[in-house]
C-alpha positions in Angstrom: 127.4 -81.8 23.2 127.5 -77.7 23.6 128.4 -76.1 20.3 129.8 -72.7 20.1 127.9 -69.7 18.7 129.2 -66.4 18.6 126.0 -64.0 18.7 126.5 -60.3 18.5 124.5 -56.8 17.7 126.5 -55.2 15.6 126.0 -51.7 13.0 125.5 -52.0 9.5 129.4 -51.3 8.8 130.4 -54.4 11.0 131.2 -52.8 14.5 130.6 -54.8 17.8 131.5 -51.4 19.0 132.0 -48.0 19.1 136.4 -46.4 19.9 137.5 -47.4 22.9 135.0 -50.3 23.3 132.1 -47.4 23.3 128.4 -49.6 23.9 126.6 -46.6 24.3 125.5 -46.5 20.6 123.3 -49.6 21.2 121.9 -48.8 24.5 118.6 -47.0 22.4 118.0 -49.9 20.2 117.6 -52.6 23.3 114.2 -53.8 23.3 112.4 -57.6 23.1 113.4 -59.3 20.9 111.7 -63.0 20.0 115.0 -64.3 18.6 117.3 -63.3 21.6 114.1 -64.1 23.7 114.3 -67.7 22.2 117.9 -68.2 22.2 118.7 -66.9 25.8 117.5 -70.3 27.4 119.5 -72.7 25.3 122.6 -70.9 26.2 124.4 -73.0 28.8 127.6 -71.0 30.1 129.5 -67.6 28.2 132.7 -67.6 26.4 134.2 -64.1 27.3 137.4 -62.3 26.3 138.6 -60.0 28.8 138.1 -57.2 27.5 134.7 -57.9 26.8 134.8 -58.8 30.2 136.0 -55.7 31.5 134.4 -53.1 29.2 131.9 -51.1 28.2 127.9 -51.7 29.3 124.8 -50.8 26.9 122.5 -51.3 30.4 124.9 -48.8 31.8 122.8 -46.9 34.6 120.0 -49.1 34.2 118.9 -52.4 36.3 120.5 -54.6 33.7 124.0 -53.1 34.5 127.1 -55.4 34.7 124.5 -58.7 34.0 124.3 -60.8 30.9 122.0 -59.7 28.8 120.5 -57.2 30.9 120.2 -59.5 33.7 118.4 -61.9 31.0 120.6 -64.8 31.5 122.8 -66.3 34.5 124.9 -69.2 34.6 128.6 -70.2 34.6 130.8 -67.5 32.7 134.2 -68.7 31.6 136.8 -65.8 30.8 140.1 -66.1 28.5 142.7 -64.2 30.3 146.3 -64.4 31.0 145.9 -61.8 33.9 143.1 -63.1 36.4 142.1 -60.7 38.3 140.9 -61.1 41.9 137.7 -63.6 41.8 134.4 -62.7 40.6 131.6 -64.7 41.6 130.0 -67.4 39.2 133.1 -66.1 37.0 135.9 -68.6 36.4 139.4 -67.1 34.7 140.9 -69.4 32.4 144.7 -68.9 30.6 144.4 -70.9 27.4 141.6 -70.8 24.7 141.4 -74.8 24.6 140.8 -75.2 28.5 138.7 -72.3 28.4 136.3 -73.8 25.6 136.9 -77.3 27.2 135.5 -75.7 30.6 132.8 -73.8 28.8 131.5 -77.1 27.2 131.2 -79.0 30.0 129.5 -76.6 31.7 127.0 -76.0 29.1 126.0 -79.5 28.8 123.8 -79.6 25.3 123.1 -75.8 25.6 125.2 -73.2 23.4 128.6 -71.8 24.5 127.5 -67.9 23.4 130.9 -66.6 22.9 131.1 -62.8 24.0 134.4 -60.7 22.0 135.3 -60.4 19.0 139.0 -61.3 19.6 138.6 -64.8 21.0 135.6 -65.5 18.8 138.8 -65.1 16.3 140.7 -67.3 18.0 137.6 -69.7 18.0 137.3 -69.3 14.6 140.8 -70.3 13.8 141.1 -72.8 16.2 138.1 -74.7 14.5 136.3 -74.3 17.0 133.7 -72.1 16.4 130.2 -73.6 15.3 127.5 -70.8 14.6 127.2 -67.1 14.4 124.3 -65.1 15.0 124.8 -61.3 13.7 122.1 -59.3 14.9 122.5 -56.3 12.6 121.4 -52.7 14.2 120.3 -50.0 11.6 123.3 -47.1 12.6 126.7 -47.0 11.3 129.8 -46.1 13.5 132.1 -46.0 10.9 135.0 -46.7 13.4 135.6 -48.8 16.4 136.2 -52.8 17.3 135.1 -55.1 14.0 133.2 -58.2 13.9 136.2 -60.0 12.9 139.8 -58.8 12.5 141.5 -61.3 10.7 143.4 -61.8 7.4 143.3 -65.3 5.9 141.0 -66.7 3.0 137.2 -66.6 3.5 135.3 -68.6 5.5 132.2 -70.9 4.2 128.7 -70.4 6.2 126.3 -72.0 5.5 122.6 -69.8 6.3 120.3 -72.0 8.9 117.8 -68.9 9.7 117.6 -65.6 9.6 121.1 -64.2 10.4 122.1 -67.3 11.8 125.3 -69.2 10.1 126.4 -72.7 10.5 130.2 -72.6 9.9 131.0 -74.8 7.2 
């Protein structure tokens, strides 16, 4: 059964991104990797919230533009949305988050869902939903601009299963 991860690059001050969605601040520190290089195969389909969807690239102007991962990964990409837009190849649009994750799953078969934004990994999150985070720290701070997580309730148990990666307890 697919389990959920929510794996992200983010600054040392918690910041997915820069105002407005900015990616441009990660664009120089994109190089290999062996723990993205290892994970990218056991993901089976992407979680994306729209505005993930429709925002900023860090391969902007490069051959990696507009692809996962650079053009690292394809597969089935499911999108939380309440306003589809026209269709997108190999993209489905989806209205609620439980069909969405539903759809995901079954796509993903026993690969990882890699949820992509930080607002529905939120909702994942609160919707118990949500198995494992990867936070792939980058060493600048942005000091403004869209958080890891925006939410106010108590804190959340993880439980550490590698480097930077967290099984939600």
């Amino acid at each position: 059964m697919a389990k959920l991860l929510y794996a992200f690059s983010c600054s040392i001050d918690g910041f997915l991104a820069g105002p407005g969605g900015d990616m441009s601040w990660l664009t120089p520190h994109l190089r290999p990797d062996p723990l993205v290089d290892e994970l990218i195969p056991r993901i089976g389909a992407l979680l994306v919230g729209r505005r993930t969807f429709d925002g900023d690239d860090p391969h902007r102007g490069g051959a990696g533009e507009g692809k996962a991962f650079g053009g690292g990964w394809e597969g089935p990409q499911f999108v939380l949305t309440h306003h589809a837009p026209p269709p997108v190849p190999g993209v489905t649009f989806v209205g609620d988050l439980q069909s969405a994750v539903a759809a995901a799953a079954e796509a993903a078969g026993e690969k990882y869902v890699n949820v992509l934004g930080a607002d529905v990994a939120r909702q994942c999150l609160e919707a118990g939903v949500l198995d494992e985070i990867l936070a792939l720290p980058v060493p600048v701070l942005l000091g403004a601009g869209v958080r890891i997580f925006e939410r106010v309730g108590p804190p959340v148990p993880l439980e550490s299963i590698g480097p930077c990666w967290y099984r939600v307890v």
